[in-house]
LOBA-176499 format. One record per atom (N, C-alpha, C): residue number from 1; residue in three letters; atom name; x, y, z. Coordinates in Angstrom, 1 decimal. Example, Ala and Ser with C-alpha at 12.3 -4.5 7.8 and 13.67 -1.06 7.14 Angstrom:
! LOBA-176499
1/ALA/N/13.2/-5.7/7.8
1/ALA/CA/12.3/-4.5/7.8
1/ALA/C/13.2/-3.3/7.8
2/SER/N/12.8/-2.2/7.1
2/SER/CA/13.7/-1.1/7.1
2/SER/C/12.9/0.0/7.9
***
This chain:
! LOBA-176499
1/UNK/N/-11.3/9.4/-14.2
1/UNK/CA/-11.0/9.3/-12.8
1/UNK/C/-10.7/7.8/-12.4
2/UNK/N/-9.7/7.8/-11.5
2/UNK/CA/-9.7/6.2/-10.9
2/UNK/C/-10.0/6.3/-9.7
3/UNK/N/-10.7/5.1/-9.4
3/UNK/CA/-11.3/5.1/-8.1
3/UNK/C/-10.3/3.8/-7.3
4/UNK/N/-10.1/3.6/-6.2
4/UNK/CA/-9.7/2.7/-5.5
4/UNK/C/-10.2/2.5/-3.9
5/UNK/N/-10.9/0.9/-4.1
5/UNK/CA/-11.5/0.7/-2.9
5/UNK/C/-10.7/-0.5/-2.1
6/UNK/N/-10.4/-0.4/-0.9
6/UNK/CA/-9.4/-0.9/-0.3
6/UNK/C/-10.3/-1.9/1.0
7/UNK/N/-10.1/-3.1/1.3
7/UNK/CA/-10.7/-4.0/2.4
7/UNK/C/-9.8/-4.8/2.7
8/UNK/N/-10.3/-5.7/3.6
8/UNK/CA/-9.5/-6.8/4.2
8/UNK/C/-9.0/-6.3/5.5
9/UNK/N/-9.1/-5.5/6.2
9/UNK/CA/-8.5/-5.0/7.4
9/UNK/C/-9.3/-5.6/8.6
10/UNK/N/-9.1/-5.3/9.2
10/UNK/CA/-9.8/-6.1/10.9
10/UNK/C/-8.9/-6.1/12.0
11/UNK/N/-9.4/-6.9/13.0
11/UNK/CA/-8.9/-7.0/14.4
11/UNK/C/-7.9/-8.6/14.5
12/UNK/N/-6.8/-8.4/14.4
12/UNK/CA/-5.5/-9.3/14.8
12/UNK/C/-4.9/-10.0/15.5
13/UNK/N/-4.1/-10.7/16.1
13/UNK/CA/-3.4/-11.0/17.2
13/UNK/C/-2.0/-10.9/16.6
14/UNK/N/-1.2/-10.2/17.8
14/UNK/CA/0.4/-10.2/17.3
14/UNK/C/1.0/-11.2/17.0
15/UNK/N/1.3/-11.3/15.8
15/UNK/CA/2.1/-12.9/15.4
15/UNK/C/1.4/-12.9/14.0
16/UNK/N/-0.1/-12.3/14.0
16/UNK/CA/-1.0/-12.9/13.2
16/UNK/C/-0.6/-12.9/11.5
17/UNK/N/-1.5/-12.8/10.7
17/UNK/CA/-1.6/-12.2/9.3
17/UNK/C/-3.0/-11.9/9.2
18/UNK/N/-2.9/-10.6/7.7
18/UNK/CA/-3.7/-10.3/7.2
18/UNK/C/-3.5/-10.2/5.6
19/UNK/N/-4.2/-10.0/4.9
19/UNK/CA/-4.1/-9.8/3.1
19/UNK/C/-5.4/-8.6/3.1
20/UNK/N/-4.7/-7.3/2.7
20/UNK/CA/-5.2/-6.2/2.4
20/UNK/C/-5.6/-6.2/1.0
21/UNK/N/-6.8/-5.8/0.4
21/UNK/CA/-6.5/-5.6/-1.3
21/UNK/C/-7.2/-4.4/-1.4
22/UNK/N/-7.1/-4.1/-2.7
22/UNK/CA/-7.0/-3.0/-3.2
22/UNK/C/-7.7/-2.6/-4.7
23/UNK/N/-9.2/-2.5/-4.7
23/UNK/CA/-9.1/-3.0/-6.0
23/UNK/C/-9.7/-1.7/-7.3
24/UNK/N/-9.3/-1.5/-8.3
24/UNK/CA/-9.1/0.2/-8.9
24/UNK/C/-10.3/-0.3/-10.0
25/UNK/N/-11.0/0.6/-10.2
25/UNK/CA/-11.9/0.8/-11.5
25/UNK/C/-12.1/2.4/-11.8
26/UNK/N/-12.9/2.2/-12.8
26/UNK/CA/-12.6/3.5/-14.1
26/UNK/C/-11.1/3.5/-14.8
27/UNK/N/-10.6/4.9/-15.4
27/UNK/CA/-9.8/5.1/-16.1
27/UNK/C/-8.5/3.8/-15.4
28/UNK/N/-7.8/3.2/-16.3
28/UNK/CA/-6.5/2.5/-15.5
28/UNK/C/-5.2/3.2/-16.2
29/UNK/N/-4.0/3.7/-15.8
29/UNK/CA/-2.8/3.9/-16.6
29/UNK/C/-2.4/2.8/-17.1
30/UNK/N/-1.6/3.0/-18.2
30/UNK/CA/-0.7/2.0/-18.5
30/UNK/C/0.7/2.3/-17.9
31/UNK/N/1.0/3.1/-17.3
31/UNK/CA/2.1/3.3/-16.8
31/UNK/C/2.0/3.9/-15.3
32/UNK/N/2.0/3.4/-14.4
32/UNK/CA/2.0/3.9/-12.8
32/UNK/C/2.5/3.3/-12.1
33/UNK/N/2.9/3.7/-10.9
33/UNK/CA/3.3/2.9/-8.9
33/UNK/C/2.0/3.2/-8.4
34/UNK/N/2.1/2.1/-7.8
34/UNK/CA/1.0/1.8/-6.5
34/UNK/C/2.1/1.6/-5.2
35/UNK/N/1.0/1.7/-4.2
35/UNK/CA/1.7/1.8/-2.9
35/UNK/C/0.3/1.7/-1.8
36/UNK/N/1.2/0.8/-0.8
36/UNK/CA/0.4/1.4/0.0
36/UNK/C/0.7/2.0/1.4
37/UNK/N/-0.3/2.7/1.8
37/UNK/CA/0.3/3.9/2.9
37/UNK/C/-0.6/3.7/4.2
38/UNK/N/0.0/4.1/5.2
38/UNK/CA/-0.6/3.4/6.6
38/UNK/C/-0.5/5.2/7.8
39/UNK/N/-1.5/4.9/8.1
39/UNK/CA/-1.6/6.2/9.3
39/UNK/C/-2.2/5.9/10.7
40/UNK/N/-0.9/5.6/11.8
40/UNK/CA/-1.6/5.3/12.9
40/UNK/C/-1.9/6.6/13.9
41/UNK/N/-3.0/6.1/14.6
41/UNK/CA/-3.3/7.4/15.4
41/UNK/C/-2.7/8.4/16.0
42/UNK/N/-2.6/9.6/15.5
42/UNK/CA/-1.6/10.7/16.3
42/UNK/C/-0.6/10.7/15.4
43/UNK/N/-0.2/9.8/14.3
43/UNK/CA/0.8/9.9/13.2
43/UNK/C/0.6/10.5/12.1
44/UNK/N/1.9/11.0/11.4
44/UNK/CA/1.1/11.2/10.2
44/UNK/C/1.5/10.2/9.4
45/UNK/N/0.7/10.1/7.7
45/UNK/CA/0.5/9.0/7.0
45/UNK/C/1.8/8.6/6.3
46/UNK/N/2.3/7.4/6.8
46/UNK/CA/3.7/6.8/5.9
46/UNK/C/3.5/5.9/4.9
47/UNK/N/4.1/5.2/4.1
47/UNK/CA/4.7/5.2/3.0
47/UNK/C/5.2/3.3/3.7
48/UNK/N/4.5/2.2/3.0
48/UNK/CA/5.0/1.2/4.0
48/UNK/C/5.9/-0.2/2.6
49/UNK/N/5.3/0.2/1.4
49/UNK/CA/5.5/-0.9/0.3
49/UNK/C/4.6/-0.1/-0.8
50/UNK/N/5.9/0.2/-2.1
50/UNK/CA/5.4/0.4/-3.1
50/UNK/C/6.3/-0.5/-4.4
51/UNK/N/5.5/0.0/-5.6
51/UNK/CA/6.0/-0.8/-7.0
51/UNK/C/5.3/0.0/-8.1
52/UNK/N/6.5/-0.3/-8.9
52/UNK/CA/6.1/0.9/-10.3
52/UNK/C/6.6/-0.5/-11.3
53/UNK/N/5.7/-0.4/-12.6
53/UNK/CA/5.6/-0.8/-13.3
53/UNK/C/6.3/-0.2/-14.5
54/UNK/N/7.1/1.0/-14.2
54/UNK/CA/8.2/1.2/-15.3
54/UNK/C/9.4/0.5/-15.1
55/UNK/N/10.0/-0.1/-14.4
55/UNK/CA/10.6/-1.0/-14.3
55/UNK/C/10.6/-2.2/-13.6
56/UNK/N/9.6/-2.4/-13.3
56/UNK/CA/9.0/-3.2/-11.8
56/UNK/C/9.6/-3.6/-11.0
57/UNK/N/10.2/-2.4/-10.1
57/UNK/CA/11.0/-2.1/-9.2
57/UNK/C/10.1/-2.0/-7.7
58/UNK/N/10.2/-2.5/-6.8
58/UNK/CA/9.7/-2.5/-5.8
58/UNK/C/10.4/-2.2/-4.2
59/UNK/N/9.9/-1.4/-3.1
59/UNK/CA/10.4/-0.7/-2.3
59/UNK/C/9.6/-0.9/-1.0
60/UNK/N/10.4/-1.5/0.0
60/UNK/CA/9.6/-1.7/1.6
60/UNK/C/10.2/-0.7/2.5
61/UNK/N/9.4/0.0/3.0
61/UNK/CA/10.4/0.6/4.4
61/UNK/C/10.9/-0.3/5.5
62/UNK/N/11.7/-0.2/6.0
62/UNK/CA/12.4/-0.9/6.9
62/UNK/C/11.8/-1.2/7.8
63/UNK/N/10.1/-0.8/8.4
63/UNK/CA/9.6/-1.5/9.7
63/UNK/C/9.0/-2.8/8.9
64/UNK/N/8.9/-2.6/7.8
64/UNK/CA/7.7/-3.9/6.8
64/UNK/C/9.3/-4.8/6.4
65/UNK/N/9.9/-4.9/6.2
65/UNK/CA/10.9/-5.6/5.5
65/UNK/C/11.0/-6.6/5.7
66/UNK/N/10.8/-7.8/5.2
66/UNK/CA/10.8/-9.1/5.4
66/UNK/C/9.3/-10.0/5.7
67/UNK/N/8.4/-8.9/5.8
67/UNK/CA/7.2/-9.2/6.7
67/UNK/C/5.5/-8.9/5.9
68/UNK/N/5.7/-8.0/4.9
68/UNK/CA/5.2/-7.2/4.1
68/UNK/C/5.4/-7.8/2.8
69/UNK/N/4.7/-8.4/1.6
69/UNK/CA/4.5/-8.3/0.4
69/UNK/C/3.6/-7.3/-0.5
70/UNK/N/4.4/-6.6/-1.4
70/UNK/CA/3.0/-6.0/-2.5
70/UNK/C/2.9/-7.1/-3.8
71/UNK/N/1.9/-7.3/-3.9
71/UNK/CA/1.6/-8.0/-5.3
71/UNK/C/0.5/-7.4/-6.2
72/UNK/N/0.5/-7.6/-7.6
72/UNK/CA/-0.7/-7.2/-8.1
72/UNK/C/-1.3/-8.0/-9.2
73/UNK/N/-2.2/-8.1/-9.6
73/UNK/CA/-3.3/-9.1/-9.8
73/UNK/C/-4.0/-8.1/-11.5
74/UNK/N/-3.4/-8.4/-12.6
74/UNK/CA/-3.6/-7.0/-13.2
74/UNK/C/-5.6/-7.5/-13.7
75/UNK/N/-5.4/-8.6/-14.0
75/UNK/CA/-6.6/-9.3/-14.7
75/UNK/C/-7.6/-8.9/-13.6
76/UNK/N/-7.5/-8.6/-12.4
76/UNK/CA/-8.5/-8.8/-11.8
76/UNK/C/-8.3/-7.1/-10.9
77/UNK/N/-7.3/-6.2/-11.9
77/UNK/CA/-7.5/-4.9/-11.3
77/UNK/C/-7.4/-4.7/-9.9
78/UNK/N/-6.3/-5.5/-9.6
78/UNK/CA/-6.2/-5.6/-7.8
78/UNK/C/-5.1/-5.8/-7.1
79/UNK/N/-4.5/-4.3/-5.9
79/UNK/CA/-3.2/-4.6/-5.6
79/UNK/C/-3.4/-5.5/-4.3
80/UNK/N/-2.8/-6.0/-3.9
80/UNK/CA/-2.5/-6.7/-2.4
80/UNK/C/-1.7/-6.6/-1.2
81/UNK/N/-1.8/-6.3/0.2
81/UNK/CA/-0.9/-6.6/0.4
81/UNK/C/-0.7/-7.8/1.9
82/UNK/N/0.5/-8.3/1.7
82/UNK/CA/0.2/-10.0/2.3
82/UNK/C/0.6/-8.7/3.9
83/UNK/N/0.6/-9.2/5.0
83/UNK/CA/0.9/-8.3/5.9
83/UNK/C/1.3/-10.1/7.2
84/UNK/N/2.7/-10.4/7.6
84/UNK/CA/3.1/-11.4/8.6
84/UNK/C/3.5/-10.7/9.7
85/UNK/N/3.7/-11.9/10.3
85/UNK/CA/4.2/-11.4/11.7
85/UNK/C/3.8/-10.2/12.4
86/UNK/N/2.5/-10.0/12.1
86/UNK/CA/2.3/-8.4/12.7
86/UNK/C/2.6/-8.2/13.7
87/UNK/N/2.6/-6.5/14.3
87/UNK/CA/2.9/-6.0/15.5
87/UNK/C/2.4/-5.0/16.2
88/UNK/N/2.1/-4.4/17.3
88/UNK/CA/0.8/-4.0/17.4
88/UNK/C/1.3/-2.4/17.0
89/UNK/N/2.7/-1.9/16.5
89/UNK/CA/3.2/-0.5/15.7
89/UNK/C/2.5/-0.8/14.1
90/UNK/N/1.9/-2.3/14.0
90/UNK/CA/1.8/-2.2/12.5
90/UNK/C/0.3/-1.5/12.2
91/UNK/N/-0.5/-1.0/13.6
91/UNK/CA/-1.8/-0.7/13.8
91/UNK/C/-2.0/0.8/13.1
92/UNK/N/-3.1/0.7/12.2
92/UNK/CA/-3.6/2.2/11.5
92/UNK/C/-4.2/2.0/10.5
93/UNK/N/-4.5/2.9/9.8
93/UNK/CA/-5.1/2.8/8.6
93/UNK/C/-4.7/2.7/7.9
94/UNK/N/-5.0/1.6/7.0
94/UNK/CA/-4.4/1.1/5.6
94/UNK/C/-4.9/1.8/4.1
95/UNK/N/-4.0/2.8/3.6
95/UNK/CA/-4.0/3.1/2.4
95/UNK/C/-3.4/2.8/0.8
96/UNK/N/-4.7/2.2/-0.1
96/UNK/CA/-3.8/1.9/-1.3
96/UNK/C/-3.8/3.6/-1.9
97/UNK/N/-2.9/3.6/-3.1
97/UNK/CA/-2.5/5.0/-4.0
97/UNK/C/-1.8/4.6/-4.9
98/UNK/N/-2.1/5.1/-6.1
98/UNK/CA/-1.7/5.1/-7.0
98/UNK/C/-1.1/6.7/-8.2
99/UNK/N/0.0/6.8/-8.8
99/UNK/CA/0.6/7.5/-9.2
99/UNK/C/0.5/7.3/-11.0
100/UNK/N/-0.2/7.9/-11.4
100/UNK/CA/-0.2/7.7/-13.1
100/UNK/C/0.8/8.2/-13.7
101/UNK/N/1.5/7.4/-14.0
101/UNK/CA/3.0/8.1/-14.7
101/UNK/C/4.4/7.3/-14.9
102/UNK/N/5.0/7.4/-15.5
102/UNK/CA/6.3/6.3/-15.4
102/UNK/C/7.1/6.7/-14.2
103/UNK/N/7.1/5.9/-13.6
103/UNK/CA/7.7/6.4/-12.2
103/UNK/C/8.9/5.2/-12.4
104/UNK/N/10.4/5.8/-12.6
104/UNK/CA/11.6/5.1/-12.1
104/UNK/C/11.7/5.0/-11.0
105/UNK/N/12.7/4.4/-10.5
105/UNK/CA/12.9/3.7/-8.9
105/UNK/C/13.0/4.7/-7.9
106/UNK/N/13.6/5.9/-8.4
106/UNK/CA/14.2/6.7/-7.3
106/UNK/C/13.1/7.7/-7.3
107/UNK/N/12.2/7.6/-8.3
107/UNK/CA/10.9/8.9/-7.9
107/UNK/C/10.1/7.6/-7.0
108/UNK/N/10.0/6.6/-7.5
108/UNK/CA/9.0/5.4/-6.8
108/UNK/C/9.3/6.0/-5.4
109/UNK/N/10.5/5.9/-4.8
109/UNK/CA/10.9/5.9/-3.4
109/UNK/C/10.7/6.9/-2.6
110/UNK/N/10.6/8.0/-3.6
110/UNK/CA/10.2/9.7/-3.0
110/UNK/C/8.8/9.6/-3.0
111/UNK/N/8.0/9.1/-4.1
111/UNK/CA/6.7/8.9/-3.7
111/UNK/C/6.3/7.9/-2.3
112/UNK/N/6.6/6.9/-1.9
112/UNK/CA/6.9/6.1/-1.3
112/UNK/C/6.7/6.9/0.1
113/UNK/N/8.3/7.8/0.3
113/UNK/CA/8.5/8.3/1.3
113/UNK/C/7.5/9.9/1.4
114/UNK/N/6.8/9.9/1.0
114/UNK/CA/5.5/11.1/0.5
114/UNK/C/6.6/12.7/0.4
115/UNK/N/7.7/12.3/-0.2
115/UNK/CA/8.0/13.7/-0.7
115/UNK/C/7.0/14.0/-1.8
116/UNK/N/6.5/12.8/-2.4
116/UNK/CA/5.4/14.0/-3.5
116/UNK/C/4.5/13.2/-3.0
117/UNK/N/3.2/13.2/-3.0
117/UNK/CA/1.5/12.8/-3.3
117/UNK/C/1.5/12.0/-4.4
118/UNK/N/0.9/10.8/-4.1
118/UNK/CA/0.8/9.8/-5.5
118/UNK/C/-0.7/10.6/-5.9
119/UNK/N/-1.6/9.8/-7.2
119/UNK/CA/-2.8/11.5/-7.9
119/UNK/C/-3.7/10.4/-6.9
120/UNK/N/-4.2/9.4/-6.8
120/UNK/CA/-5.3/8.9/-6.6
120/UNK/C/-5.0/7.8/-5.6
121/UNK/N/-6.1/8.3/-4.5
121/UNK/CA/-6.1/7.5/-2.9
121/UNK/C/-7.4/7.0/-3.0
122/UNK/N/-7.8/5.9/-2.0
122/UNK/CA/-8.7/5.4/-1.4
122/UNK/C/-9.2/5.8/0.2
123/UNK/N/-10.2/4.9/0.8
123/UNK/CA/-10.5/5.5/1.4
123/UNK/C/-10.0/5.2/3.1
124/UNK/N/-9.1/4.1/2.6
124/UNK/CA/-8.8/3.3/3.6
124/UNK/C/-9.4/2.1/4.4
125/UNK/N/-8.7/1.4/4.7
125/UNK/CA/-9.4/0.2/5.8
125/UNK/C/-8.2/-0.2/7.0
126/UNK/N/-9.0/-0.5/8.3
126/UNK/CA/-8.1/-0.2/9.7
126/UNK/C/-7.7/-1.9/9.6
127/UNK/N/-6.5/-1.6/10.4
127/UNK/CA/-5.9/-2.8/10.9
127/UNK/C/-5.8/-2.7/12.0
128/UNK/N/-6.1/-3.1/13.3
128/UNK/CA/-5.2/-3.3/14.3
128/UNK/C/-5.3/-4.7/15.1
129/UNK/N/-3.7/-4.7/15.7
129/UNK/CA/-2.9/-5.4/16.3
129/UNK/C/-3.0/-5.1/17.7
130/UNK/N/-3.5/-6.5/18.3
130/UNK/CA/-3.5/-6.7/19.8
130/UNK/C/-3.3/-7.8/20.3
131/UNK/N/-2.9/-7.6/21.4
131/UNK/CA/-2.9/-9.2/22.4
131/UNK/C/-4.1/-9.5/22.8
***
């Protein structure tokens, strides 16, 4: 089993930054996407920045683009994500996930967009954005 524990989240100001991480123990793939996924209140859970390591191909949705980094840290079993210019739509629950399997770009992006379930989630940590 892999486990993934996720922190860094807190209370903001619009403009602000934050750095989410993400960090996995037990079993690790040698082949998987990570991603991470965000659910604000009354919403259901989207798909905000992922990356697969079968081609290390990486994918932002268009509200994160430009604003949003995923990075990973493999020595230290840890994904990240840098989070700028926030906004108070960027408010919810921050989920990392991870997908064990060779994931090419265009499954990366279906996972991404949750046409499928990546195998293993965390438990989440909140962000929110206010004045």
């Amino acid at each position: 089993q892999l486990q993934l524990v996720e922190s860094g989240g807190g209370l903001v100001q619009i403009g602000g930054s934050l750095t989410l991480s993400c960090v996995a123990s037990g079993f690790t793939p040698d082949r998987y996407a990570i991603g991470w996924f965000r659910q604000a209140p009354g919403k259901e859970r989207e798909g905000v920045a992922c990356h697969s390591n079968a081609d290390d191909s990486t994918y932002y949705d268009d509200s994160v683009k430009a604003r949003f980094t995923i990075s990973e840290d493999k020595a230290k079993r840890t994904v990240y994500l840098q989070m700028n210019n926030l906004k108070p739509e960027d408010t919810g629950v921050y989920y990392c996930a991870v997908d064990a399997a060779v994931v090419p770009r265009a499954l990366m992006i279906r996972l991404c967009n949750r046409d499928y379930d990546m195998d293993y989630w965390g438990k989440g940590t909140v962000v929110t954005v206010s004045s």
